[in-house]
PDB file of N, CA, C and O in Angstrom:
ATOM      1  N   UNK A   1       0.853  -1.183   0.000  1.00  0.00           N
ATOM      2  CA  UNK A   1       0.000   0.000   0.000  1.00  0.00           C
ATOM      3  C   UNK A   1       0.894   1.239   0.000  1.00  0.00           C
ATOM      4  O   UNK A   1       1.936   1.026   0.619  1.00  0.00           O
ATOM      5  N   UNK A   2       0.776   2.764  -0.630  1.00  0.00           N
ATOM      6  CA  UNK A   2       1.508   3.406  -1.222  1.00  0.00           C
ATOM      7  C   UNK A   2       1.010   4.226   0.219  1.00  0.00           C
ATOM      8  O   UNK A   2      -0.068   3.965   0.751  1.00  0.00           O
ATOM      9  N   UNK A   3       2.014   5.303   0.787  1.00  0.00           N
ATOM     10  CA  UNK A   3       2.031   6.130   1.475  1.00  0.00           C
ATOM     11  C   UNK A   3       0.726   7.290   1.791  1.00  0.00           C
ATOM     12  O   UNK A   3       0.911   8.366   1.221  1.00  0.00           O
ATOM     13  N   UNK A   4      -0.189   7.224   2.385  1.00  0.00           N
ATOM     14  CA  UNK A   4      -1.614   7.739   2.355  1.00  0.00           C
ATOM     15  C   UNK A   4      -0.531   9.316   2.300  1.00  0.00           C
ATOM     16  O   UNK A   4       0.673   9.534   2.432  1.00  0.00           O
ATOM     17  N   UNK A   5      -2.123  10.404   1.953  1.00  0.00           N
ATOM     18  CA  UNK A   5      -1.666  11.436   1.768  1.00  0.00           C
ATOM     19  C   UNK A   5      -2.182  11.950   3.001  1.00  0.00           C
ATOM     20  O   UNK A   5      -3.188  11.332   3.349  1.00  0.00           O
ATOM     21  N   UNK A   6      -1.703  13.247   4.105  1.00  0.00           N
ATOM     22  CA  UNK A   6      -1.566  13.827   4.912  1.00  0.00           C
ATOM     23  C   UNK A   6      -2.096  14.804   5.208  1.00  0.00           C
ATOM     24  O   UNK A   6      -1.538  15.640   5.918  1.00  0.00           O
ATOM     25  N   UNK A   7      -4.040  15.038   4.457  1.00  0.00           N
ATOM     26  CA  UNK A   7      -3.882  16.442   4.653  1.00  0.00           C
ATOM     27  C   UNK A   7      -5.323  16.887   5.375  1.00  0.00           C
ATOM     28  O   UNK A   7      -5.858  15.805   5.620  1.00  0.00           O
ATOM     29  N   UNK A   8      -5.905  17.586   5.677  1.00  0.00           N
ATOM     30  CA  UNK A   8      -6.837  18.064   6.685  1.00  0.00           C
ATOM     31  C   UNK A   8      -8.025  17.011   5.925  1.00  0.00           C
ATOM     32  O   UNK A   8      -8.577  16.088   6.525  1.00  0.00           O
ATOM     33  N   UNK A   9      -8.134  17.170   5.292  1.00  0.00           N
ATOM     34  CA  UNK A   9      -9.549  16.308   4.655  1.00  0.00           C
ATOM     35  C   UNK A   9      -9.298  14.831   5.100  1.00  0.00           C
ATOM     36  O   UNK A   9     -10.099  14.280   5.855  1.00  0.00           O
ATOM     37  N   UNK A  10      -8.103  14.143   4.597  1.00  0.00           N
ATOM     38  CA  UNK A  10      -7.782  12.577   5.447  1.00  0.00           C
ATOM     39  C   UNK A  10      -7.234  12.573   6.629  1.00  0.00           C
ATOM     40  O   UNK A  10      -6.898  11.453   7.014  1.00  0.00           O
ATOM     41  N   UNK A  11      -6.992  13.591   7.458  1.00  0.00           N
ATOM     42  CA  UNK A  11      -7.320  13.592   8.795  1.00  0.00           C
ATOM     43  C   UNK A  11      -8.328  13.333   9.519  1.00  0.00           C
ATOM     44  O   UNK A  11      -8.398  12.492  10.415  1.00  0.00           O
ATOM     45  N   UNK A  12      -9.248  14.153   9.094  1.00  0.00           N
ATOM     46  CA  UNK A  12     -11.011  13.675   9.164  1.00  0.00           C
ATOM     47  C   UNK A  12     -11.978  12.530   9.209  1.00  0.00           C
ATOM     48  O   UNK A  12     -12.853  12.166   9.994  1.00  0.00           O
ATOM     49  N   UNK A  13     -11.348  11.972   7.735  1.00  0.00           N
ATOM     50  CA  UNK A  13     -11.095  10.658   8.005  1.00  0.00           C
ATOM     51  C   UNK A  13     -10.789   9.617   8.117  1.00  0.00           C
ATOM     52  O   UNK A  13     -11.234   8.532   7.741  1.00  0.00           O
ATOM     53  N   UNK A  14      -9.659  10.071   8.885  1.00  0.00           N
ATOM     54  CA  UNK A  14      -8.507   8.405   9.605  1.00  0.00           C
ATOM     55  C   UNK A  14      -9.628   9.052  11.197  1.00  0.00           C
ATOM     56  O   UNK A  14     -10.344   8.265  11.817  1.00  0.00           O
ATOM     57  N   UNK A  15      -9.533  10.374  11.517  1.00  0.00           N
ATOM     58  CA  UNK A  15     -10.115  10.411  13.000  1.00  0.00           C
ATOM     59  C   UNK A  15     -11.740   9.266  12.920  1.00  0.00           C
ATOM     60  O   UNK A  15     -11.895   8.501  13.871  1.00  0.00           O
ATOM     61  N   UNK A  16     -12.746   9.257  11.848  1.00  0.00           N
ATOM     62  CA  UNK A  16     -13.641   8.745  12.287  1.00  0.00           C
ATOM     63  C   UNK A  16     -13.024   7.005  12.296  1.00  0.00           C
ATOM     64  O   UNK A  16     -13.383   6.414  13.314  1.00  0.00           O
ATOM     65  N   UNK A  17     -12.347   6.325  11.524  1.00  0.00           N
ATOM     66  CA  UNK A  17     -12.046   5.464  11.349  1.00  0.00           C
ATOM     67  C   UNK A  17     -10.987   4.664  12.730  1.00  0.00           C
ATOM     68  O   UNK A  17     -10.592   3.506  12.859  1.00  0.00           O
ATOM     69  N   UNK A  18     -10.812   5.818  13.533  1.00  0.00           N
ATOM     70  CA  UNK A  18      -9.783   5.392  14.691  1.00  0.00           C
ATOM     71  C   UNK A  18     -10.695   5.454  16.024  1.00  0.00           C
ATOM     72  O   UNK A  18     -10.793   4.788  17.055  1.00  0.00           O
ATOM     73  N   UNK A  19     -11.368   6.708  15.419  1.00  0.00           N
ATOM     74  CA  UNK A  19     -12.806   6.122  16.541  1.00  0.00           C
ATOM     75  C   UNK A  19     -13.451   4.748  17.083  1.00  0.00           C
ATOM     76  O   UNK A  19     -13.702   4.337  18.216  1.00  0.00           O
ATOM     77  N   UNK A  20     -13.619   4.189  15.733  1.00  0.00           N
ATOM     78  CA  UNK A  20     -14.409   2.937  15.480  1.00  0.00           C
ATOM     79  C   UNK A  20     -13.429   2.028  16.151  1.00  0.00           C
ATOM     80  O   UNK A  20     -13.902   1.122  16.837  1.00  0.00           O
ATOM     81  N   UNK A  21     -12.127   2.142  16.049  1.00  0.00           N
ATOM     82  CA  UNK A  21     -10.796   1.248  16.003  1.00  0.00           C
ATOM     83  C   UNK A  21     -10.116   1.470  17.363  1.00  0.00           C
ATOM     84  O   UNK A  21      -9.864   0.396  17.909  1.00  0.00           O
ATOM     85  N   UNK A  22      -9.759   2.513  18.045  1.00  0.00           N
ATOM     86  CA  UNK A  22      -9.753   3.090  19.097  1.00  0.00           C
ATOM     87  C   UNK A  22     -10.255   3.630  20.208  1.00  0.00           C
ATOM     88  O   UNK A  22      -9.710   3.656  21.311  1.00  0.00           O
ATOM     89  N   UNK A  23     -11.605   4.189  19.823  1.00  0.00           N
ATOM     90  CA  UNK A  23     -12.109   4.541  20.620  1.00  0.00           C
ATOM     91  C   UNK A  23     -11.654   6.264  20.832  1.00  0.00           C
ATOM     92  O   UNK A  23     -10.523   6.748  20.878  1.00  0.00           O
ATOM     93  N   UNK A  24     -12.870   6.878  20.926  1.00  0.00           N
ATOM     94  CA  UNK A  24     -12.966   8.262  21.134  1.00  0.00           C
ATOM     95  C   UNK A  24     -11.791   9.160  21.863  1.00  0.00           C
ATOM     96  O   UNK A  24     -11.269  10.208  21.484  1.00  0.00           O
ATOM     97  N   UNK A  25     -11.547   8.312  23.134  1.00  0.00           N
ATOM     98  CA  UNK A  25     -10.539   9.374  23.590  1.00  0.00           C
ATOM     99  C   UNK A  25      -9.604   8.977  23.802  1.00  0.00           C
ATOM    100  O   UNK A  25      -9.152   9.112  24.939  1.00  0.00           O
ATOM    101  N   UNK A  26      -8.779   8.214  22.677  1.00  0.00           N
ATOM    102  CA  UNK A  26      -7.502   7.889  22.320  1.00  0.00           C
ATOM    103  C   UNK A  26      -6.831   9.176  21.723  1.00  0.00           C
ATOM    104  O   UNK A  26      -7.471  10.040  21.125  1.00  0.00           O
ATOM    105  N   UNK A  27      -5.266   9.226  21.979  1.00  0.00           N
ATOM    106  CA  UNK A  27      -4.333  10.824  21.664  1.00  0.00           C
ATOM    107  C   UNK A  27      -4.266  10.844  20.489  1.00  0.00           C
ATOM    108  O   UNK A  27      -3.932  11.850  19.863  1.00  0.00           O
ATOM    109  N   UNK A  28      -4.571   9.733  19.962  1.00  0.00           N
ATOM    110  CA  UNK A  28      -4.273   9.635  17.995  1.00  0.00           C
ATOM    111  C   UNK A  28      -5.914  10.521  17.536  1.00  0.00           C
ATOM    112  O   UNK A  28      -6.064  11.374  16.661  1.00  0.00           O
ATOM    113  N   UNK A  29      -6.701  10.086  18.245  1.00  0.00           N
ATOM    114  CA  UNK A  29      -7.910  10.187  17.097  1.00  0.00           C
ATOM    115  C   UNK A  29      -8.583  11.713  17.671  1.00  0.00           C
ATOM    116  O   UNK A  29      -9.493  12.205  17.004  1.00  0.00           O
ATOM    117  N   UNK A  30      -8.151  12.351  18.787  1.00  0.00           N
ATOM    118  CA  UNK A  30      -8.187  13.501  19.209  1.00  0.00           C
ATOM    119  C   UNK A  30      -7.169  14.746  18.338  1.00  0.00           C
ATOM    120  O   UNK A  30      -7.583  15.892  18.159  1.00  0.00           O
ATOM    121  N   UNK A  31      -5.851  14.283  17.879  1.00  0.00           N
ATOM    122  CA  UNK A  31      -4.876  14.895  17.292  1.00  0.00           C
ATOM    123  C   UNK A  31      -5.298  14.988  15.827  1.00  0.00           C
ATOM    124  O   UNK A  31      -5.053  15.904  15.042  1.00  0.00           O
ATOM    125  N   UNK A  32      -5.849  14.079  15.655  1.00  0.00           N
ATOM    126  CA  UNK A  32      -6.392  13.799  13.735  1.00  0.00           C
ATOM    127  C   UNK A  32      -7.180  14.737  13.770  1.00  0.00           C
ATOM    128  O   UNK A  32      -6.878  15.670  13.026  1.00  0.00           O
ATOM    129  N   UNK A  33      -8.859  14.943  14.856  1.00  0.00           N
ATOM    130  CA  UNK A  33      -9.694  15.853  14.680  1.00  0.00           C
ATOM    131  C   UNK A  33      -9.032  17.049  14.634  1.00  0.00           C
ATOM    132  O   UNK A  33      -9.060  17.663  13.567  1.00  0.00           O
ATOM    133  N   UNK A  34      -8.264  17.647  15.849  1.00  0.00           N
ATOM    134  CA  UNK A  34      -7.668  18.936  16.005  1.00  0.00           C
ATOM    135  C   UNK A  34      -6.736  19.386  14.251  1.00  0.00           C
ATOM    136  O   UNK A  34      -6.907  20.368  13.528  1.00  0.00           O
ATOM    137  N   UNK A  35      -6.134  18.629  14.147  1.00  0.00           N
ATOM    138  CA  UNK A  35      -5.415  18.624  12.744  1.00  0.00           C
ATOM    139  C   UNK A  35      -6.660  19.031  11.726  1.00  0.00           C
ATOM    140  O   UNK A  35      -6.502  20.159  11.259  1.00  0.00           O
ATOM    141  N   UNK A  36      -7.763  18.414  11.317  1.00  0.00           N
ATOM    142  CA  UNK A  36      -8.704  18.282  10.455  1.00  0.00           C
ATOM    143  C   UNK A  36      -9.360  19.474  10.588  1.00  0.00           C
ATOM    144  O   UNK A  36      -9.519  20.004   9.488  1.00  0.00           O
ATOM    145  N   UNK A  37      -9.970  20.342  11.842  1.00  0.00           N
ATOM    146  CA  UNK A  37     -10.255  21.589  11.785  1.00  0.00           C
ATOM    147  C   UNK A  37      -9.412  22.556  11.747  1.00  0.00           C
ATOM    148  O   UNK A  37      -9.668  23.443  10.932  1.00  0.00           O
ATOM    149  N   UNK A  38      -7.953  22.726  12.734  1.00  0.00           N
ATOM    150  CA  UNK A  38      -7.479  23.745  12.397  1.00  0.00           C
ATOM    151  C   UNK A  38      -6.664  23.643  10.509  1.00  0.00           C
ATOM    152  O   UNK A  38      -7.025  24.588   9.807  1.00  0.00           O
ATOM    153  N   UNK A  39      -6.021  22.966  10.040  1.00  0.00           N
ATOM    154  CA  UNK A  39      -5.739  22.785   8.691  1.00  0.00           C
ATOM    155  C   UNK A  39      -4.270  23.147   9.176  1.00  0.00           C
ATOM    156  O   UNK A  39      -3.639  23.780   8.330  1.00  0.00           O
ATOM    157  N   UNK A  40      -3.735  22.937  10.111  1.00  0.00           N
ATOM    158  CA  UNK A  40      -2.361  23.775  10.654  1.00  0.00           C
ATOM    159  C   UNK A  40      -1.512  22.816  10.365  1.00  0.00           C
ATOM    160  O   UNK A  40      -1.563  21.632  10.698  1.00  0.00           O
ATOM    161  N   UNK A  41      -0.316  23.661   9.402  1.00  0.00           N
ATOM    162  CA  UNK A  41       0.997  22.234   9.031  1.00  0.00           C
ATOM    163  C   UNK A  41       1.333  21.305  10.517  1.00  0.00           C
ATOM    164  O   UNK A  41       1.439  20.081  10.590  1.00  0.00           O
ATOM    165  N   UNK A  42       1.455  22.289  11.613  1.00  0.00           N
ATOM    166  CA  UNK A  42       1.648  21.821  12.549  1.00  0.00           C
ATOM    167  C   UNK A  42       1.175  20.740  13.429  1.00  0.00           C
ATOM    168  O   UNK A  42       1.827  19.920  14.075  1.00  0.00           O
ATOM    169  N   UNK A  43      -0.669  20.988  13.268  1.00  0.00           N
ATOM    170  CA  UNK A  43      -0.942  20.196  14.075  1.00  0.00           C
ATOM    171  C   UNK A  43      -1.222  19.008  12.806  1.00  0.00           C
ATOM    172  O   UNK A  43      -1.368  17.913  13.349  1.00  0.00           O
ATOM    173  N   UNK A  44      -1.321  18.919  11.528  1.00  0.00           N
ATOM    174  CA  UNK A  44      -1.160  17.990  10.610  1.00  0.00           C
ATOM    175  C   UNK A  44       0.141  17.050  11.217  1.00  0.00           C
ATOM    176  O   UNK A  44       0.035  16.185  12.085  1.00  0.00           O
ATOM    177  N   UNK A  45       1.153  17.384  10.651  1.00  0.00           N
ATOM    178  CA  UNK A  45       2.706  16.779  11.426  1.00  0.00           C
ATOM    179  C   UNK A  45       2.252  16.398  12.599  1.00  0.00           C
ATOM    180  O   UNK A  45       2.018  15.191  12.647  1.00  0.00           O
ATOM    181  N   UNK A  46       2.025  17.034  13.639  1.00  0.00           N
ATOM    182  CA  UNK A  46       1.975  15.739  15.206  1.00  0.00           C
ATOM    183  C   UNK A  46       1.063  15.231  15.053  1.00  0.00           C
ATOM    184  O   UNK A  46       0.863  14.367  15.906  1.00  0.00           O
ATOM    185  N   UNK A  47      -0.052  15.374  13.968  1.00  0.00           N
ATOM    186  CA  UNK A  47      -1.199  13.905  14.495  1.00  0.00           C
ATOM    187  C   UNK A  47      -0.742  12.808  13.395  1.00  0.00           C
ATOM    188  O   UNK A  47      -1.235  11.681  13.449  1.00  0.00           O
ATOM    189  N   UNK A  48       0.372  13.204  12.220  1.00  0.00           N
ATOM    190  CA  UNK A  48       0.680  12.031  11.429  1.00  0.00           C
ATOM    191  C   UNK A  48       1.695  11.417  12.728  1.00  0.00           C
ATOM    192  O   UNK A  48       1.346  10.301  13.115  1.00  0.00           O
ATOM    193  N   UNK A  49       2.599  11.867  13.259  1.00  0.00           N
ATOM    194  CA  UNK A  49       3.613  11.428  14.085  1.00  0.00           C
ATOM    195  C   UNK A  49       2.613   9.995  15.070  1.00  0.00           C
ATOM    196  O   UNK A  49       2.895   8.809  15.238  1.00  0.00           O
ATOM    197  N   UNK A  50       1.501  10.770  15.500  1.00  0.00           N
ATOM    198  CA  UNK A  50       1.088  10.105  16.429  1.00  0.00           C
ATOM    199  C   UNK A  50       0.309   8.680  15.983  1.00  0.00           C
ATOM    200  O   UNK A  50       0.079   7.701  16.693  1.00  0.00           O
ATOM    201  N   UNK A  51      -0.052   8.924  14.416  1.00  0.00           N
ATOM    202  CA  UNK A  51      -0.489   7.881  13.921  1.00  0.00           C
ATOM    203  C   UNK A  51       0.622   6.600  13.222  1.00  0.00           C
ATOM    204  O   UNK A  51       0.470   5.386  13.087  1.00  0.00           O
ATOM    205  N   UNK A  52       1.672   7.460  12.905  1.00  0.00           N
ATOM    206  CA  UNK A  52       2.747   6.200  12.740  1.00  0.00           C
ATOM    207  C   UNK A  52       3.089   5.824  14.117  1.00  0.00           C
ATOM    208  O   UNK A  52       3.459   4.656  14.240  1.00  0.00           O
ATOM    209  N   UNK A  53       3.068   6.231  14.722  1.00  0.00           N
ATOM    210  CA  UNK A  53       3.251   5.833  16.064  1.00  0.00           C
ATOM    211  C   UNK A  53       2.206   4.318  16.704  1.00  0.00           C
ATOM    212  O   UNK A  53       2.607   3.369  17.377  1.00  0.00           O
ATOM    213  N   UNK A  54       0.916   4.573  16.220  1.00  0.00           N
ATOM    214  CA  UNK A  54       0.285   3.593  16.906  1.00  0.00           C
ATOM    215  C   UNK A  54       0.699   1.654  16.012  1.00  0.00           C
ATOM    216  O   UNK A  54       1.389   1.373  15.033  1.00  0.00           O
ATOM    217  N   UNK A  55      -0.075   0.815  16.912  1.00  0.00           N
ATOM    218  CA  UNK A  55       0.247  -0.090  16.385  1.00  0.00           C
ATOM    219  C   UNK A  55       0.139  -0.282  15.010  1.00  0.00           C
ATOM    220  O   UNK A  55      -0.771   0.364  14.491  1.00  0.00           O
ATOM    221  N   UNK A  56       0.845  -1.026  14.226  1.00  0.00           N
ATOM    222  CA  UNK A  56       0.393  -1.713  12.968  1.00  0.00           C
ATOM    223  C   UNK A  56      -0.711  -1.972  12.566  1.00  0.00           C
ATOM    224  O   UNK A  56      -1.219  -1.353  11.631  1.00  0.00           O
ATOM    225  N   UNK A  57      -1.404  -3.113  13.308  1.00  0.00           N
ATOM    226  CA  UNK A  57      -2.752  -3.210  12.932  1.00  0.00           C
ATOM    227  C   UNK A  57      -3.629  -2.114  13.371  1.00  0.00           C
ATOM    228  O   UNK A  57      -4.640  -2.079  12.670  1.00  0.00           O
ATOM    229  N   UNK A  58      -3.611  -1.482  14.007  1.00  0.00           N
ATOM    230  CA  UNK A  58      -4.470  -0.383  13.913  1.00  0.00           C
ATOM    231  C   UNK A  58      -4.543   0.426  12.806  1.00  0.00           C
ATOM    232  O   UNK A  58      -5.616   0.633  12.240  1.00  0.00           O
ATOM    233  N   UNK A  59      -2.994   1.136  12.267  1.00  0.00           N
ATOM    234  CA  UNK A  59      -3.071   1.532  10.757  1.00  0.00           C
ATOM    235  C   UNK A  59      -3.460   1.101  10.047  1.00  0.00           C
ATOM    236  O   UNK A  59      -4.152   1.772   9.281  1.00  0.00           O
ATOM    237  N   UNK A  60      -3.278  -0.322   9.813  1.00  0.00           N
ATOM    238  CA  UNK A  60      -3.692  -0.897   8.701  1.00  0.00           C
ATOM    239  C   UNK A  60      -5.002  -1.063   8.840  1.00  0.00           C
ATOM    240  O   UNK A  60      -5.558  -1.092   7.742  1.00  0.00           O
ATOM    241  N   UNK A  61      -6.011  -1.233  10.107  1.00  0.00           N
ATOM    242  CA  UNK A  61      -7.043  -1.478  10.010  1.00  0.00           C
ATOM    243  C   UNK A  61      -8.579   0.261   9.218  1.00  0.00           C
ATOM    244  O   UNK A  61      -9.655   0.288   8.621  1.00  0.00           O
ATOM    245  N   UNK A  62      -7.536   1.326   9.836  1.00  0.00           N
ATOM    246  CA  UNK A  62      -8.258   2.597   9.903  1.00  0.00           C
ATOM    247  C   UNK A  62      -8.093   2.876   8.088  1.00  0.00           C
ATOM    248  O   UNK A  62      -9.085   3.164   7.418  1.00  0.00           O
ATOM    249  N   UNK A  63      -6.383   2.704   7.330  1.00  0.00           N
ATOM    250  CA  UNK A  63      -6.409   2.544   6.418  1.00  0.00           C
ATOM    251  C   UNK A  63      -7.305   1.553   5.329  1.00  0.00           C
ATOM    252  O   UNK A  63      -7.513   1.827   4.147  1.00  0.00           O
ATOM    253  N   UNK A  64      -7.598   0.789   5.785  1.00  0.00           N
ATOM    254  CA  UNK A  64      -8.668  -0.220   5.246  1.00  0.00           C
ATOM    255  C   UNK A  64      -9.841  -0.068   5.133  1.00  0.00           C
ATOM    256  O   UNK A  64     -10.383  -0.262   4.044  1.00  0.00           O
ATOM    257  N   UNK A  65     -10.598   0.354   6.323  1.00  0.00           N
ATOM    258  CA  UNK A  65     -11.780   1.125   6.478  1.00  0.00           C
ATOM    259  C   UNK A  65     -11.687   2.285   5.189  1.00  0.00           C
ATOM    260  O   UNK A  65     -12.535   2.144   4.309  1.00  0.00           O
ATOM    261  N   UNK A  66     -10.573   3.570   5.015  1.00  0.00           N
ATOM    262  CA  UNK A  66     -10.940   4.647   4.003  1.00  0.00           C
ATOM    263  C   UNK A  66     -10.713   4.334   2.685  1.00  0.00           C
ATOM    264  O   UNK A  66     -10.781   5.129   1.748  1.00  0.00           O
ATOM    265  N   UNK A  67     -10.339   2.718   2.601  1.00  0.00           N
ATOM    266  CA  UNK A  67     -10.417   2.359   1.150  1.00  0.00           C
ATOM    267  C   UNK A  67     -11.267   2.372   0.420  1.00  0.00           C
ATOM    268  O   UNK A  67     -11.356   2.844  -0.713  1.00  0.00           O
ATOM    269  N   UNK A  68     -12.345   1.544   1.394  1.00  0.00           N
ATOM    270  CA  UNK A  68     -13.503   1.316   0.935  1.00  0.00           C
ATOM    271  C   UNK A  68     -14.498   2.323   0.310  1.00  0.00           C
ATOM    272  O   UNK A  68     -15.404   2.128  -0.500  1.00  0.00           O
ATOM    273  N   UNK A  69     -14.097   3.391   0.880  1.00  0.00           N
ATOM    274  CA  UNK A  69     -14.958   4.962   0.619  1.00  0.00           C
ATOM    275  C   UNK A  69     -14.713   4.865  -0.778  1.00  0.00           C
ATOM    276  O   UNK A  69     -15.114   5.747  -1.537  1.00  0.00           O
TER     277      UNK A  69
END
């Protein structure tokens, strides 16, 4: 699978997809929302950080879910 793209709109939704996968008040899927409204390079960068960060199967699972869209 090729490197997802990073930007306020698929922030939006990897956050609903980590919801489902995580659960609401996990630091990943709180950082994705904050990223997704403000549109800030910044808070983009720490919520990708925080999402390579989580397990494997969790990526792969949230990534899987926005395929389907």
């Amino acid at each position: 699978m090729t490197e997802p793209k990073f930007d306020a709109e698929a922030m939006g939704k990897l956050a609903g997809a980590l919801t489902f996968i995580c659960g609401a008040d996990h630091p990943c899927v709180a950082a994705l929302k904050k990223a997704a409204e403000s549109k800030s390079e910044r808070d983009i960068k720490a919520a990708r950080t925080l999402f390579l960060r989580l397990k494997p199967g969790e990526r792969q699972a949230a990534l899987t879910m926005l395929s389907g869209d």
